[in-house]
C-alpha positions in Angstrom: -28.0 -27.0 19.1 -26.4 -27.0 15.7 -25.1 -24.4 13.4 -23.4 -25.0 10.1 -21.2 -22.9 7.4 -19.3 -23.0 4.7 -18.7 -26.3 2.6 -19.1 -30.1 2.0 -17.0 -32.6 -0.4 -18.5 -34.4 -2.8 -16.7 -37.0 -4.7 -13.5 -35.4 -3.9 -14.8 -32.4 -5.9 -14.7 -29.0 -3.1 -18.4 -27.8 -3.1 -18.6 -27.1 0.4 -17.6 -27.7 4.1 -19.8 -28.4 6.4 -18.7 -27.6 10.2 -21.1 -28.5 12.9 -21.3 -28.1 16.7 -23.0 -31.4 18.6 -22.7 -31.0 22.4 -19.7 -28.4 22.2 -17.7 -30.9 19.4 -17.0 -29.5 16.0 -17.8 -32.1 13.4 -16.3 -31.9 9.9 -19.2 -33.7 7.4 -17.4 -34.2 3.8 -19.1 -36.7 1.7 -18.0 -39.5 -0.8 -14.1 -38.9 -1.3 -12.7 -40.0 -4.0 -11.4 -43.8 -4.3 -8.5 -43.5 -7.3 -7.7 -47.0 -6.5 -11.1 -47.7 -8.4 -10.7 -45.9 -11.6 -11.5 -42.4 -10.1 -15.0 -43.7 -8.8 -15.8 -42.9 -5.6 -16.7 -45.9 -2.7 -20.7 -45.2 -4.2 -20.2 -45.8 -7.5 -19.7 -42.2 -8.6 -17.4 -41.3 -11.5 -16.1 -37.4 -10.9 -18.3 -36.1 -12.6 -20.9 -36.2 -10.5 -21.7 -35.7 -7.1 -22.6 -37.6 -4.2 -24.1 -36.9 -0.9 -24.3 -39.6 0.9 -21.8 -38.7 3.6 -19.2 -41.3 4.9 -19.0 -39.8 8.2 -17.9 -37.1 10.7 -14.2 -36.7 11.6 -14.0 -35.2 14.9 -11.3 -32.9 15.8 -9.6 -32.0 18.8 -11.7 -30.5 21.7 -8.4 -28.0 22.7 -8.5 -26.8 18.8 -12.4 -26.5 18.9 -11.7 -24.1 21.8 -8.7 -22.4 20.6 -10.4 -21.0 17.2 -13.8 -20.2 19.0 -11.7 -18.6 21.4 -9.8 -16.6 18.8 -12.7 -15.3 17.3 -14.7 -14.3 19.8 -11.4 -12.1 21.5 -11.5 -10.6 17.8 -14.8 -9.9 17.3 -14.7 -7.8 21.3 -12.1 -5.5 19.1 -12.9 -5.2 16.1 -15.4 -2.4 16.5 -13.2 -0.3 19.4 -10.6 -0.4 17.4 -12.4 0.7 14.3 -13.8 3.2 16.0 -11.2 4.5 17.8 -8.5 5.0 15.2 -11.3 6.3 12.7 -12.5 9.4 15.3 -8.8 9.5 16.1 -8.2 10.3 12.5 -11.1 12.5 11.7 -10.7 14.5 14.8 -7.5 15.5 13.3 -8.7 16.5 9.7 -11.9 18.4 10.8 -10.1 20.5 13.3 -7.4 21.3 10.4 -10.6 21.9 8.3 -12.4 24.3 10.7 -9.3 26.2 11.2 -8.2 27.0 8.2 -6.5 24.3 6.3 -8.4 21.9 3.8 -5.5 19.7 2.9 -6.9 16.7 4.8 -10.6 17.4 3.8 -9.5 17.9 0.2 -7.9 14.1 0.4 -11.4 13.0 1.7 -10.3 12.8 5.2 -12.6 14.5 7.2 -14.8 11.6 7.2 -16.2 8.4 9.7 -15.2 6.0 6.9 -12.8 3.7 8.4 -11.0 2.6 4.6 -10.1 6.6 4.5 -8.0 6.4 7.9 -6.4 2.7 7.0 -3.1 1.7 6.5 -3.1 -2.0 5.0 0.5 -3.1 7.4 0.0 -0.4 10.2 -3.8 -0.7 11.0 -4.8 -4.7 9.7 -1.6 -6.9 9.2 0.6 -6.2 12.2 -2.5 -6.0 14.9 -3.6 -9.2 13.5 -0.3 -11.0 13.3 0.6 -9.7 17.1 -3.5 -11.0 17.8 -2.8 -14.3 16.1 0.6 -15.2 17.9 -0.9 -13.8 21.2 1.4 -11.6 21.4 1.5 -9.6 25.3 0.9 -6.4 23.1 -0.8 -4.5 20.6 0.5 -2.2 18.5 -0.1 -0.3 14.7 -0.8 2.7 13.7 -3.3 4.6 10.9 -2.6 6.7 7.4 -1.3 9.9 9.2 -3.5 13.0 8.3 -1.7 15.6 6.6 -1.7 18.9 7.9 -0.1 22.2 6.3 0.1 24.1 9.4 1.2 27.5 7.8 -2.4 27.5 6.2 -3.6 27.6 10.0 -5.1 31.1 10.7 -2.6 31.0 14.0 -0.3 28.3 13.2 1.4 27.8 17.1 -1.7 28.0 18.7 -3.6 25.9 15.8 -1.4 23.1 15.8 -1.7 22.5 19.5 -5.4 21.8 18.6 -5.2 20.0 16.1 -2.8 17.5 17.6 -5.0 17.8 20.8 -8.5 16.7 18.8 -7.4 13.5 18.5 -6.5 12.3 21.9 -9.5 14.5 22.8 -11.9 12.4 21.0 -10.5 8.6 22.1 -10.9 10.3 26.2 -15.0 11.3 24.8 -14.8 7.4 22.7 -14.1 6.2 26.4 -16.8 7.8 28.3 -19.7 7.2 26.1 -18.3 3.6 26.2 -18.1 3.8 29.8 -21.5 5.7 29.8 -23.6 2.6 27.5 -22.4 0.4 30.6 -25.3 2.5 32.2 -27.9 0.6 29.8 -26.1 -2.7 28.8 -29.4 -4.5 30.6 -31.3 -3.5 27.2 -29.2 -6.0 25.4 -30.7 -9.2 24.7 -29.0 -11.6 27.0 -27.6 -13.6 24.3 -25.3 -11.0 23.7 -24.8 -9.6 26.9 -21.6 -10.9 28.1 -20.2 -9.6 24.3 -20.8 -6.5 24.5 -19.8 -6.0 28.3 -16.3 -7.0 26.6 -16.4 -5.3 23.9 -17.6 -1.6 26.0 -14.8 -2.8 28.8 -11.9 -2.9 25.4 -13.1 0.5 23.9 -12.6 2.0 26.9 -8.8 0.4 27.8 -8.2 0.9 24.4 -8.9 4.9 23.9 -7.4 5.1 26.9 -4.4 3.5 26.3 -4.2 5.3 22.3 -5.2 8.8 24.0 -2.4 8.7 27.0 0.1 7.1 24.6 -0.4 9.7 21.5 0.3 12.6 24.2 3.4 11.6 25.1 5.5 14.5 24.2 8.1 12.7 20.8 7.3 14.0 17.7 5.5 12.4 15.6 3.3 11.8 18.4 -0.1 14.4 18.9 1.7 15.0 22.5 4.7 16.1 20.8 3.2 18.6 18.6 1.5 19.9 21.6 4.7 20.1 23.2 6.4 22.0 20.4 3.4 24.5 19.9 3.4 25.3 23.9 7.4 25.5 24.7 9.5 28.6 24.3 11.8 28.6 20.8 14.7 27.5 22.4 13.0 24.2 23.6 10.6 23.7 20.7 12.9 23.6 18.2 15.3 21.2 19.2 12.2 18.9 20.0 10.8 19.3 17.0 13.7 18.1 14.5 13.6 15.0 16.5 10.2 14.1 14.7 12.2 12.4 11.4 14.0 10.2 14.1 10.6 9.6 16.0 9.5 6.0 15.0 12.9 5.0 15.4 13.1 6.4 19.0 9.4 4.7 20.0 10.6 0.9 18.5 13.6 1.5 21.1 11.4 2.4 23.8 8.5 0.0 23.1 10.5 -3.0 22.2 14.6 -2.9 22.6 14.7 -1.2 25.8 13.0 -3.8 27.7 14.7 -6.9 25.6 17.7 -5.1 26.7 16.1 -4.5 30.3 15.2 -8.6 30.6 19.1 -9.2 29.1 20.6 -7.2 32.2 18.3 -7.9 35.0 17.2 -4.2 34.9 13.8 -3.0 34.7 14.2 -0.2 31.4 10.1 -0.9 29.9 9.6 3.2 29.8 6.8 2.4 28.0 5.2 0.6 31.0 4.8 3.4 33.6 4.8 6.5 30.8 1.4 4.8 29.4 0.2 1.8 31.6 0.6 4.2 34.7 -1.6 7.2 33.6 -3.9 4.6 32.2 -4.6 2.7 35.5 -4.9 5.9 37.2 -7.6 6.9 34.7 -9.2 3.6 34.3 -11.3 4.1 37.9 -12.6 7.3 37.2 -14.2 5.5 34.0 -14.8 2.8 35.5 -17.0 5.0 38.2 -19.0 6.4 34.9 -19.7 2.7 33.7 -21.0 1.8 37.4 -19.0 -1.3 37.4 -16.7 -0.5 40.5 
């Protein structure tokens, strides 16, 4: 079986590469290079001017890097769509429910929409994901643009926020079970692609999972802490609520210093690990009882 893309050198001169797969062995064809020892002719006679493609033969590179990028890409391509997905609905979940009850800031901004640009920050939903994906990092993390919500424009601003904040989270738990649910009819893929999208239905449903759990923990900025703020008494809410401008600051501890400091002292502090990964492994069977896959 071969495939090929992109381009192939001729006479030193980048037209294209050729990269071909013989027997599971990725084969680089270039043609021609350039011999400058001979008056900038190439080893066929060829000023550089011209082209040649007669090829001079394959390099072959390393089997482990062969596996390594096809490996890299084939993770990234099971992600790509849940996470698209995911953060998207997440987003627009948000801005309709503002929409529907009574404030059009985020539908005036265009945000009460499935198109993924709309909901995209460049660092927080491309960069960092794909730096922490490219260094194999043991974690994911980013974030989208944040929907802006006037919540005195609510018709019943306590009770509205609460679901607005809750429409989010909402929609990654429904993202999960009609992942779950497509489980049911996966046998209607062709086979060719069958072990793909198994992966990629298995990741949407960690991954809502994991965004719908973590986004109600109660810490403003969070959708759990607006929740928390809208359902508590006054004398609780408030104080929660002027925490939200220290938020982010408060998650990096608890995501990442807490348990650098944890491994430093022999002391088990990841918060993060039982406040999300518990909830989520104690939701994952019930899902995993919708997707019939035990």
């Amino acid at each position: 079986m071969k495939a090929s893309l992109s381009e192939t050198v001729y006479c030193g001169l980048q037209e294209s590469t050729i990269l071909n797969w013989y027997d599971d062995i990725l084969i680089r064809e270039t043609a021609c290079p350039m011999d400058w020892a001979a008056g900038n002719r190439c080893n066929h006679g060829h000023n550089n001017n011209s082209f040649c493609n007669k090829p001079f033969g394959p390099i072959r590179l390393p089997m482990e890097l062969n596996v390594e990028i096809t490996g890299f890409v084939y993770t990234a391509s099971t992600w790509i769509i849940p996470v698209l997905l995911a953060i998207t609905l997440h987003e627009a979940a948000h801005a309709y429910a503002a929409w529907q009850l009574g404030d059009n800031t985020a539908y005036n901004l265009g945000r009460v929409t499935i198109n993924p640009i709309k909901h995209m920050d460049l660092f927080g939903t491309v960069l960092l994901p794909a730096l922490l994906l490219i260094t194999k990092a043991p974690f994911l993390f980013g974030w989208a643009k944040p929907v802006p919500v006037a919540f005195a424009r609510l018709r019943r601003p306590r009770r509205d926020m609460v679901l607005v904040a809750a429409a989010g989270p909402g929609t990654n738990l429904i993202l999960a079970a009609v992942s779950a649910a497509l489980f049911r009819v996966i046998w209607l893929v062709p086979e060719v692609a069958l072990q793909w999208s198994g992966q990629m239905l298995y990741n949407s449903i960690l991954l809502n999972l994991i965004l719908a759990v973590f986004n109600m923990l109660p810490l403003p900025p969070l959708d759990g802490g607006r929740v928390a703020v809208g359902l508590l008494p006054g004398v609780l809410s408030r104080p929660l609520a002027r925490l939200e401008r220290h938020g982010m600051l408060i998650l990096i501890v608890i995501i990442f210093i807490l348990p650098m400091l944890g491994d430093k002292l022999g002391i088990n502090l990841d918060i993060f690990k039982w406040a999300v990964w518990a909830p989520v492994n104690w939701l994952l069977p019930f899902f995993k009882g919708i997707a019939g896959i035990g």
